[in-house]
N, C-alpha and C positions, 0 to 999 in steps of 0.2 A: 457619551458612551452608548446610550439606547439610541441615539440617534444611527452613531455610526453602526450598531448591529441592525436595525430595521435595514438602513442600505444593502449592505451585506444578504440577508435576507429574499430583499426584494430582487436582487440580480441573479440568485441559484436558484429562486421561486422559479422563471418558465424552463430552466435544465433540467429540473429534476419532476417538475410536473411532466416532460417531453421522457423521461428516463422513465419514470412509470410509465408511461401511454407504449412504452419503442417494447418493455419487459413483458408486457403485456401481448402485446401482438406477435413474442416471438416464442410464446409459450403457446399458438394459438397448435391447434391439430395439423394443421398441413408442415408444420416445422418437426415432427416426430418422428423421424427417421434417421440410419443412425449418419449419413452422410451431412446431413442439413445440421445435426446435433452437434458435429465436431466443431462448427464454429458459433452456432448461435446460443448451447448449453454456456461456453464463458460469456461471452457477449452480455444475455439476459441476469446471470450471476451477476456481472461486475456494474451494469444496469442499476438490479436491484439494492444493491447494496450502497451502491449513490444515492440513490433516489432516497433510502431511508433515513441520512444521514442531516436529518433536519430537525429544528424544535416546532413544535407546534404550543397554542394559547389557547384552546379552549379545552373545559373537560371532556375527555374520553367517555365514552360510557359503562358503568357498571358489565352491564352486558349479564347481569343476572337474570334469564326469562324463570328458571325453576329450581328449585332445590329437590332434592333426596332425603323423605323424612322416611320413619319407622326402623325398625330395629333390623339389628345386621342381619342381612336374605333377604329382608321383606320390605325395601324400600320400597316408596311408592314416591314418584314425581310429582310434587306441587307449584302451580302456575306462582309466580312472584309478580307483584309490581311495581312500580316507583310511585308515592306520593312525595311533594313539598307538604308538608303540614305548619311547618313557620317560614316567612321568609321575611329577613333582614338584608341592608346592605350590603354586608360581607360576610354572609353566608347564611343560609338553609339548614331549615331542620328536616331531611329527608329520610320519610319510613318506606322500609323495604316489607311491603303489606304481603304475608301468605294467604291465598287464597282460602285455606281448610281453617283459620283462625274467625273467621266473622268479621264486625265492622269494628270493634274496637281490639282485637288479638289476646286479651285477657287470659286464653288459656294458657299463655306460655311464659314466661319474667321476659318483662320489656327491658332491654340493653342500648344504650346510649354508647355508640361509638366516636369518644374524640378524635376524630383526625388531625394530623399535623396539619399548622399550616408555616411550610416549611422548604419551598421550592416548586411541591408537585400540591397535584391533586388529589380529592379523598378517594380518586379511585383506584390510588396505590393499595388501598385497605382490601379491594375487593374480594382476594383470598379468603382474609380475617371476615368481611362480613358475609359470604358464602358458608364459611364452615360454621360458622353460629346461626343460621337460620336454620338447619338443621333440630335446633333443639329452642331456638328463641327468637321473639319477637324484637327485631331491630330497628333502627333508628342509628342515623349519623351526621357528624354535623360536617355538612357539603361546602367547604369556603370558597368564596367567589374570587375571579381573579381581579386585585386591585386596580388592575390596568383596564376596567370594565366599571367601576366604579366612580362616578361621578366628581369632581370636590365638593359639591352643593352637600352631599351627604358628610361632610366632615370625617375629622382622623379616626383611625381603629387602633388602637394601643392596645400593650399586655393589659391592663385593665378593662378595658373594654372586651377582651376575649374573655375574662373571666367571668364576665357579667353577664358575656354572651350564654358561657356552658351554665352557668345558674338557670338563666331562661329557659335552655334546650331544656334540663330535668325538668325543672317546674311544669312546661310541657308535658314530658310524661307524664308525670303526676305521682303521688305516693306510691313508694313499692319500686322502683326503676331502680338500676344496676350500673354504673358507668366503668368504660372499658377505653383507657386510653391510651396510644402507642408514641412511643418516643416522643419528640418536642411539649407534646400539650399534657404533658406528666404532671409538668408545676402547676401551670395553670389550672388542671382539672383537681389536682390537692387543695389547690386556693379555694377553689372554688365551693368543695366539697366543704371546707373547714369554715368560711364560711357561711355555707346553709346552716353549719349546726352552730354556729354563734346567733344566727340568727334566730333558733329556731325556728327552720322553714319546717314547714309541713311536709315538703317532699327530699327530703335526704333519703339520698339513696341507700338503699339496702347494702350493696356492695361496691366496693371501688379497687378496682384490676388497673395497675401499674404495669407498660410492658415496654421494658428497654428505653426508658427515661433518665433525663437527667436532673434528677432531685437531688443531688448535692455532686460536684462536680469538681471538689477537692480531692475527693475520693480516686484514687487508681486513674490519673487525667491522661486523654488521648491526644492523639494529635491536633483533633476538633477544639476540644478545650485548651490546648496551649497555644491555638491559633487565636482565639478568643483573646488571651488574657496578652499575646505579641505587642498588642496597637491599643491607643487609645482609644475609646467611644470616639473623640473626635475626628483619628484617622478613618472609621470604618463610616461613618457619615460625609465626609468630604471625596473618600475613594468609592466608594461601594453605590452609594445611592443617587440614581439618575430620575429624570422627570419624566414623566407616559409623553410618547408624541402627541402632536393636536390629531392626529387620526383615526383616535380611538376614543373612548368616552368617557376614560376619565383622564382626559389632557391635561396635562402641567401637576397631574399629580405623586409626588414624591413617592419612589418604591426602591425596594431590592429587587432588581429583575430576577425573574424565575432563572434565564440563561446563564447570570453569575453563580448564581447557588448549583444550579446541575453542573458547571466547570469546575467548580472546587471539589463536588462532590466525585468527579471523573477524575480530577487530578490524582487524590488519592489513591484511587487505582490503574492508574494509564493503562497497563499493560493486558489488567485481564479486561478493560474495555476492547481493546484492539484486539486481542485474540479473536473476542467473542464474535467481531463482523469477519474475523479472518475465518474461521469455522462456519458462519455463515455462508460465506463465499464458497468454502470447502461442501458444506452439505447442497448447496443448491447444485451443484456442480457437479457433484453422486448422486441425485434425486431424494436422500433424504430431507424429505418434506416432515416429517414430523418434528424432528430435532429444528429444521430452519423455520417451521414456523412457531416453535417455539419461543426460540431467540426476537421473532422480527415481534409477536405479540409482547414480550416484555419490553423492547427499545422503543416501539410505539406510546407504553402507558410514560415507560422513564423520559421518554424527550417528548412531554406534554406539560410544560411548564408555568407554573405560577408566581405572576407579581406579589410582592408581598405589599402592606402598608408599611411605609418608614420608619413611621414611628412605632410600628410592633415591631419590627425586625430589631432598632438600633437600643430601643428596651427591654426586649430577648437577652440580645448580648449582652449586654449591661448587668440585668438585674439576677439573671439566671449564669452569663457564663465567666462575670467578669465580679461582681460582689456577693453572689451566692445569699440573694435576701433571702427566699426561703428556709435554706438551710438556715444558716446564722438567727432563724427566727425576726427577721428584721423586714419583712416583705408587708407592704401593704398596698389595700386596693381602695380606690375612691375615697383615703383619708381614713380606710378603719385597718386595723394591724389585722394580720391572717392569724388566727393560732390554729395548729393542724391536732393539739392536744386538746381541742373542744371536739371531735370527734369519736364521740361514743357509740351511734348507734352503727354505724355503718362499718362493715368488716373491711377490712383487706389485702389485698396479694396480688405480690409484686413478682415478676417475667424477668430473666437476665440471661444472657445468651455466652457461653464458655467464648466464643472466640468475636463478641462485637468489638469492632475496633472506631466505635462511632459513640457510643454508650456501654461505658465497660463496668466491669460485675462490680461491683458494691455503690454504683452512684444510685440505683433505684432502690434497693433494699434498705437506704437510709430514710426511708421514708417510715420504716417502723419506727427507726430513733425520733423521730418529728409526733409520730403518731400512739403518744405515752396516753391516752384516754382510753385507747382501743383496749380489750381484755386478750390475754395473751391467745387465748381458744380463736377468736375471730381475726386471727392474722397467720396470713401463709407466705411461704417466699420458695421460686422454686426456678434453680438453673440450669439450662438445657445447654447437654455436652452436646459438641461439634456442629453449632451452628453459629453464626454473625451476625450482625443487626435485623436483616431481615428476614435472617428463618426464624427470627422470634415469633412474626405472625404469617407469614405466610411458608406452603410449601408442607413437603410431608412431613417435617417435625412437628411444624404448628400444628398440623391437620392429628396426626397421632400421637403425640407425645404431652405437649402444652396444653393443646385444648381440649382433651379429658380432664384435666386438670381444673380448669377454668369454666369447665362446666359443671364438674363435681362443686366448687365454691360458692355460683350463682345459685344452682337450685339447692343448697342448700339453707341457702338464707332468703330464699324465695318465701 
């Protein structure tokens, strides 16, 4: 299967490389006129629109140079920069350092953003980590794509992510905040529950749940009754192909990124296709804002990640097909999770009126799990007329959710 999509691949690679280069030059000044426009305006359109119609393997970039701090009027722009501060095989612990913070950020609650790793990249979050720097010292955890990963470095399983986000806190260090969006919900409850069995030293202060699937009995969608269609064994014999030898990590087992964004498209066939049709439509009006709107989002969404096998086919399994967590029956590296050992750490949980990916009461069962917490340091709060991904990003997250979600942090800061 990854064989015959690299083919595929590699035969529209010089067309649509040739379709940028032809879009390009027919956008140049001497084509601006309105005789030259009547044919080259569709031409460059239908061009462009080929040419985007590709997946890309490596991360995109953040693309965050500065943030907007100070109070409403009085913004003032702070330069950002990217540090690695931990780096493992399958993924980075990357801080988005403010420049007015000093060397270690201190003055603001350091947030630990878990990203999915889930198809895409953590720079799907960029929104979500742009509107919180504004008020906080962030940190995220950047997953590497499996198909870049060596075998020498052995398997990455739901255990091993969980062990991973332990590290990432510990990293911070006492006083951190963890803020996790969709897929890495379970894992980051695991996780959190337990530091405090363990009594780590650094459990975090707060832990923000946003449109996760912590129990997945609850109000089940399409996702989850596609889950529970097939046996683990069918979704391991159909689903998961081997990296080619041309990359670095040859012959090793994964869920290709390209499967995951086609199911995730199937879902919606039709408002994908509008969206390049409107595309087409806007370049072809000269609305350049709306079309590059559109092209900047289909650039981050068709930048695709391999996952590791054995976290993918343990995903499935243990979160969407036996619901360990919930049922209290989840364990990592041999010790049981109890999410009722968490006392010291608050938290509040994000659910979206119309997500049709993670729907309203599978993440809000995470207070039923989390019977240690005191009723005062647990919030829950769901946002009409949005879907999975106004959860974090876009102008609901930006005004609605994330007053929210900042009122909680600092206040357990």
């Amino acid at each position: 299967m990854y064989s015959a999509y690299q083919a595929q691949t590699d035969c529209l690679a010089p067309l649509q490389t040739a379709a940028r280069a032809a879009t390009s030059w027919l956008n140049q000044p001497h084509f601006q006129n309105p005789w030259s426009e009547m044919l080259t305006k569709p031409l460059a359109a239908s061009l462009d629109v080929f040419a985007r119609l590709r997946l890309t393997h490596h991360r995109p970039g953040f693309d965050i140079a500065k943030v907007m701090v100070g109070a409403p009027g009085h913004e003032q722009p702070v330069a950002v920069t990217e540090e690695v501060v931990l780096k493992r095989p399958f993924g980075s612990l990357l801080h988005f350092r403010r420049a007015d913070l000093g060397s270690n950020g201190s003055e603001l609650p350091r947030v630990l953003v878990v990203a999915p790793l889930s198809g895409h990249f953590a720079t799907l979050l960029a929104d979500t980590v742009r509107t919180l720097l504004a008020d906080h010292d962030v940190f995220i955890t950047d997953w590497h794509n499996a198909r870049h990963v060596p075998l020498s470095e052995g398997a990455f399983g739901l255990d091993d992510y969980v062990e991973q986000v332990i590290e990432f806190v510990a990293t911070l260090g006492p006083g951190a905040h963890v803020l996790a969006v969709c897929q890495p919900c379970v894992p980051a409850l695991a996780a959190v529950a337990l530091m405090a069995q363990r009594e780590h030293i650094a459990q975090p202060r707060s832990l923000t749940l946003m449109a996760g699937p912590v129990d997945c009995r609850i109000n089940p969608t399409g996702v989850n009754e596609l889950a529970i269609s097939k046996p683990i064994e069918w979704f391991e014999k159909n689903l998961i192909a081997r990296v080619p030898w041309r990359y670095p990590g040859a012959m090793r087992k994964v869920y290709p990124g390209f499967v995951q964004l086609t199911a995730f498209m199937s879902m919606n066939p039709d408002r994908h296709r509008q969206a390049f049709i409107d595309l087409y439509k806007n370049l072809l009006a000269g609305d350049l804002p709306r079309a590059t709107h559109t092209q900047a989002f289909y650039e981050e969404y068709f930048a695709v990640n391999d996952l590791p096998a054995e976290f993918y086919l343990e995903t499935v399994e243990r979160v969407f097909q036996t619901y360990d967590l919930a049922r209290g029956e989840m364990v990592v590296k041999g010790q049981k999770v109890e999410p009722a050992a968490i006392r010291r750490t608050a938290l509040f949980t994000v659910e979206g009126e119309r997500d049709d990916i993670c729907a309203i009461g599978q993440t809000v069962a995470a207070h039923d799990l989390c019977t240690g917490i005191k009723p005062y340091m647990k919030q829950h709060h769901v946002q009409l007329g949005v879907g999975h991904y106004g959860v974090f990003s876009g102008k609901r997250w930006q005004q609605q959710i994330y007053p929210r979600v900042r009122e909680m942090i600092h206040s357990m800061n």
